[in-house]
N, C-alpha and C positions, 0 to 999 in steps of 0.2 A: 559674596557681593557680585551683583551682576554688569551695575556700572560705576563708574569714579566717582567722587565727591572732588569736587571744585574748591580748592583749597585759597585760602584767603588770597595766596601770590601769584594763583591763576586767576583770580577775579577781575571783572571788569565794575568799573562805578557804579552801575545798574544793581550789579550783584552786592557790591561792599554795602552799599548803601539795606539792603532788607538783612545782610549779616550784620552790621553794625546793630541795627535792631534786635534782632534776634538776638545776638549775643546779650546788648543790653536789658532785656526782659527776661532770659533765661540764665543769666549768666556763665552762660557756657554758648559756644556753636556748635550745635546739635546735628548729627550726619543727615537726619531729615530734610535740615536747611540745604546742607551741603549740595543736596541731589540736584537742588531745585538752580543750583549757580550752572548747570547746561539749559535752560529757558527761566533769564531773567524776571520777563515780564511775569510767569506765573509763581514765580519764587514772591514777589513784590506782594502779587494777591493773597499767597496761601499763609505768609507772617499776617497779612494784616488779618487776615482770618481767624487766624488762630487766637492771635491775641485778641481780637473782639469775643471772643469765646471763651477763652482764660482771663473771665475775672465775672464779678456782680455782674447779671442785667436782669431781663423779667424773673426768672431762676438765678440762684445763687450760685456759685463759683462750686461750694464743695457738692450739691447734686448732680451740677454740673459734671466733676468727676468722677461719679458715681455711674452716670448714664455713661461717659468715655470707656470706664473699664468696661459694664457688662457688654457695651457695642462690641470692643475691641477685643475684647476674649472671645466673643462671637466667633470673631474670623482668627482666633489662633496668632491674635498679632505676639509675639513675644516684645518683641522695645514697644510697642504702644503701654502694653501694661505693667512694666517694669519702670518705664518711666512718668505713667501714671499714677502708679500705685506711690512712689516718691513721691507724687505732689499729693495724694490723700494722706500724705503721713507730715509733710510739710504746712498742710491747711487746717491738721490735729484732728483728721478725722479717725476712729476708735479702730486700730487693726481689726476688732473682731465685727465692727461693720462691714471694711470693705472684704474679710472672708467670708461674709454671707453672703456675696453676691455672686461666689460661684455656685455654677448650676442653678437650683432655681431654692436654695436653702434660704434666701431672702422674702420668699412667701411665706414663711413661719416663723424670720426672725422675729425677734423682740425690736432689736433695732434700726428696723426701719416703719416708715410711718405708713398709714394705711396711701395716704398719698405718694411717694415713695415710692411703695410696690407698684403703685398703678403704671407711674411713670417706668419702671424698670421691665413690667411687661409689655408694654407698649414699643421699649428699644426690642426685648425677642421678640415681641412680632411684625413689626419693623422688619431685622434682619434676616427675618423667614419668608415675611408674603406680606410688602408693604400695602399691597391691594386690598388684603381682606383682615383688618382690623375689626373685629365684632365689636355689637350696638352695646353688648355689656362692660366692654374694656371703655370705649369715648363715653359712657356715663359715666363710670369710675373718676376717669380721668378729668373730663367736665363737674365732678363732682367736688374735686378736689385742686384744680386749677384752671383759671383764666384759661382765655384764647390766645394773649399774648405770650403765655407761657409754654402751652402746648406748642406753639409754635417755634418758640424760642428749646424747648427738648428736641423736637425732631431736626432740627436743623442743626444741632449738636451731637446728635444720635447717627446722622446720616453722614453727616463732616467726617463725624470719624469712623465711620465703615468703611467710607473712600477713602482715608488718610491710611486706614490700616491694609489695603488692600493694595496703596499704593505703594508705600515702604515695601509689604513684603514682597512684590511684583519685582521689584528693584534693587533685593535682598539689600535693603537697606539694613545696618549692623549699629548694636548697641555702641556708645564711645567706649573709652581705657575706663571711666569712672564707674562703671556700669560693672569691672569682670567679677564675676564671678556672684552676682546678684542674681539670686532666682526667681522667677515670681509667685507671688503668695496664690496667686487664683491658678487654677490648671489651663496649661498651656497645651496642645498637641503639637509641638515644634521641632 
């Protein structure tokens, strides 16, 4: 761990107030949080972020976690995807889905949908070279979802690049409930 986590008895009301949230949405206070009680105000923005992203909007909640893992395995997060991969097994989605989505064994799954993959090459290339998206991937993609949706992925996809880069920047560490959980997708950590 590279810096403290702000413990509920070091907080100030600024703070209590987005862990009081937090806690009550995840039911637990997550060290993620924790980081964010040395600058308040962005502690405030990044709950309410999250939680706008964790749950139904243009895309659903569990593709939603689908785009979180392959972003965040992306960058080798370990707590992104351990704590992810909990929420795809909490939202019933099929263990052997989300182990198709390492590497790139979800272009030939069965279980996933031709839409789906679109969306899940669109996060790799995304996290490779957000600039040059090919004309055959945004047909795919335009093929198979809205504008409000493609937008409502990348800004999901991109959330949690940042969010994984951030934690590990700040060796942010898994909680006690976490030891000894590995994760299912290959991590280099």
């Amino acid at each position: 761990m590279s810096v403290s986590y702000v413990e509920r008895d070091q907080a100030g009301p600024e703070t209590m107030a987005f862990y009081d949230a937090a806690e009550d949405r995840f039911k637990a206070l997550l060290n993620i949080f924790k980081v964010f009680g040395h600058q308040p105000e962005y502690g405030r923005v990044f709950t309410e972020t999250i939680m706008a992203i964790l749950k139904d909007g243009e895309i659903d909640w569990n593709t939603k976690e689908l785009l979180i893992l392959k972003a965040t395995q992306g960058n080798d997060c370990q707590y992104c995807v351990v704590q992810h991969e909990r929420l795809c097994d909490m939202l019933g989605i099929p263990a052997e889905k989300v182990a198709d989505i390492d590497g790139i064994k979800y272009r030939s799954s069965p279980h996933f949908t031709e839409g789906e993959k679109a969306l899940l090459d669109f996060c790799v290339q995304i996290g490779e070279d957000a600039n040059r998206v090919p004309k055959e991937l945004w047909d795919r993609l335009h093929k198979h979802w809205t504008e409000p949706q493609i937008v409502d992925a990348a800004f999901v996809i991109t959330t949690y690049i940042a969010v994984s880069k951030f934690g590990d920047a700040l060796g942010v560490e898994l909680e006690p409930m976490f030891d000894g959980v590995r994760p299912q997708l290959t991590i280099r950590h």
